[in-house]
N, C-alpha and C positions, 0 to 999 in steps of 0.2 A: 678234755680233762678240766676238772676244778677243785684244782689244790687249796687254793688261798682261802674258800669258804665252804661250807657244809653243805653237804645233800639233807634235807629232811624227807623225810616219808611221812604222810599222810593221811590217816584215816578221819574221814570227819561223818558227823552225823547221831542221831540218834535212837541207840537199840530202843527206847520205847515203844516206838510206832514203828514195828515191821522192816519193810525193806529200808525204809529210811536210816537202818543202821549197819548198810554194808560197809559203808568206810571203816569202819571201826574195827567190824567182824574181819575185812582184808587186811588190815594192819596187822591186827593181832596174828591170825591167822601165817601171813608170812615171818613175823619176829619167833614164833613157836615153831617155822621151820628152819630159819636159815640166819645165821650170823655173819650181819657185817662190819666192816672196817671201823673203823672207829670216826672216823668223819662223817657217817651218815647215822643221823637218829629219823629212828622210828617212833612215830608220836599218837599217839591215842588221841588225835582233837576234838572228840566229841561233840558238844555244841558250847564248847570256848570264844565262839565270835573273836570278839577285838584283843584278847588276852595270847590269841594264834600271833598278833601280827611282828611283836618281837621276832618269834622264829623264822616268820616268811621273808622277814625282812635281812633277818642274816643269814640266808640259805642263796647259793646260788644254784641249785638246782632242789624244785622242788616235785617233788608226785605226789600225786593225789586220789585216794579209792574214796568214793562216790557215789551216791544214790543221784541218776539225772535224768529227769524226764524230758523225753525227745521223742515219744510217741511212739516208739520200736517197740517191737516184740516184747512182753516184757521179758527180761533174763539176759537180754541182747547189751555186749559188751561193746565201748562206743570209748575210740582214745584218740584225744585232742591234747594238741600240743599247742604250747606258747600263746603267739597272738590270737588262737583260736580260742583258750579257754574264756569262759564269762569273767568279766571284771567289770563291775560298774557301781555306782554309788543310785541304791534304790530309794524313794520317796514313802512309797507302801509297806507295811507292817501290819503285824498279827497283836503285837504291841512294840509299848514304846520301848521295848529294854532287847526287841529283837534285833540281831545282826547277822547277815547273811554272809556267807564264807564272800560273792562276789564282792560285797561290801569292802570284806579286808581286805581283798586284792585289790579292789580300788585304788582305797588308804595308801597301798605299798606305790600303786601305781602314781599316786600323786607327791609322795615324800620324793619321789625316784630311786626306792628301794626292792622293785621289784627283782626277783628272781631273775637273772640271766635266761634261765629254761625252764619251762613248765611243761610238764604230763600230768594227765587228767585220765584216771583208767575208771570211768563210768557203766554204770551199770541198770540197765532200766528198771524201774522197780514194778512189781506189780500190783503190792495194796505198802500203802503208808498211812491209813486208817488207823490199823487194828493197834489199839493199846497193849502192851504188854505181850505180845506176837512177837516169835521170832522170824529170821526170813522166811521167804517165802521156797519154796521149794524149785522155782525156776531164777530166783537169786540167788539162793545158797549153792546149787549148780554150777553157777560161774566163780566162785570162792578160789577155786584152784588154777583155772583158767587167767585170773588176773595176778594174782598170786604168782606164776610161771612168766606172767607178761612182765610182769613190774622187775622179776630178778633177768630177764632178758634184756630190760632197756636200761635196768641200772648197770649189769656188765657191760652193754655195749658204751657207754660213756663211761668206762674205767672202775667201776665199783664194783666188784663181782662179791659175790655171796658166797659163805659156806654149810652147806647142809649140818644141819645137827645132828646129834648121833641118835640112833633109838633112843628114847626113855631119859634121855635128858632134860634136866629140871630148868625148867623156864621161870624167869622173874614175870609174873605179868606187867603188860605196860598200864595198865590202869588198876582200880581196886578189885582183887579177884573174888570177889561175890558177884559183878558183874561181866566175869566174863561171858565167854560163849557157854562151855559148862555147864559152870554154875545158875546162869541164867535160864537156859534151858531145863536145868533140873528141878527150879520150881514151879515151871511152868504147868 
């Protein structure tokens, strides 16, 4: 159990480019089914980089939905815990103003603010190309599959969920013209 400090949930990534935005799509996706406690938030991180690492840093337990390429099938669901997940401080950049989620885990890593526990519910992607694309249909596949994982390891570490009722009205967690939806319906 971890009273004393928050669970965050985690979705990071971004819906422009295709699979690259299942974090997000899983976040959202389980906050639209199931209400938790009040100690754990659910966070839409999109591609916030360094602006995440407040939360990471007062969360002692965090999870994390993920676009991660490991060369698996794509659609192939891949959950790494703790010491396992990537945390490193990288050199290379697409530009100067990028920051990569290992990045922030670093950073937490070197303040001495990491997270007590990490889960990492990864998901292989199959195109991160395609601008303006939504998943892929062997990633949106696994939407429910992770979604079921994440509320199984959050109750088993004392957090448990409660399903929503039919037809109840959802705040979204980020601006709802970019939801799944709404994105999808201009597509």
């Amino acid at each position: 159990m971890i009273p004393e400090r928050r669970v965050v949930v985690l979705g990071i990534g971004n819906i422009l480019w295709a699979d690259e935005g299942f974090g997000v799509r899983a976040v959202e996706a389980l906050h639209e089914a199931y209400v938790f406690p009040p100690e754990v938030a659910l966070i839409d991180g999109g591609t916030q980089g360094l602006a995440l690492l407040p939360l990471i840093e007062a969360a002692a337990l965090l999870v994390v939905f993920d676009a991660i390429d490991y060369g698996l099938v794509p659609g192939s669901l891949r959950l790494i815990d703790d010491d396992d997940v990537p945390r490193y401080l990288t050199a290379k950049k697409m530009s100067l103003h990028q920051t990569s989620f290992q990045d922030v885990l670093g950073l937490a890593t070197l303040s001495g603010r990491l997270p007590a526990r990490m889960h990492l519910i990864g998901v292989q992607p199959l195109d991160l190309d395609d601008y303006g694309a939504s998943l892929t249909p062997p990633v949106r596949a696994q939407l429910g599959a992770a979604v079921d994982h994440a509320v199984a390891f959050l109750a088993a570490a004392g957090f448990g969920a409660t399903p929503r009722a039919a037809g109840e009205p959802v705040e979204p967690l980020g601006p709802a013209s970019v939801g799944r939806r709404s994105y999808e319906a201009m597509s």
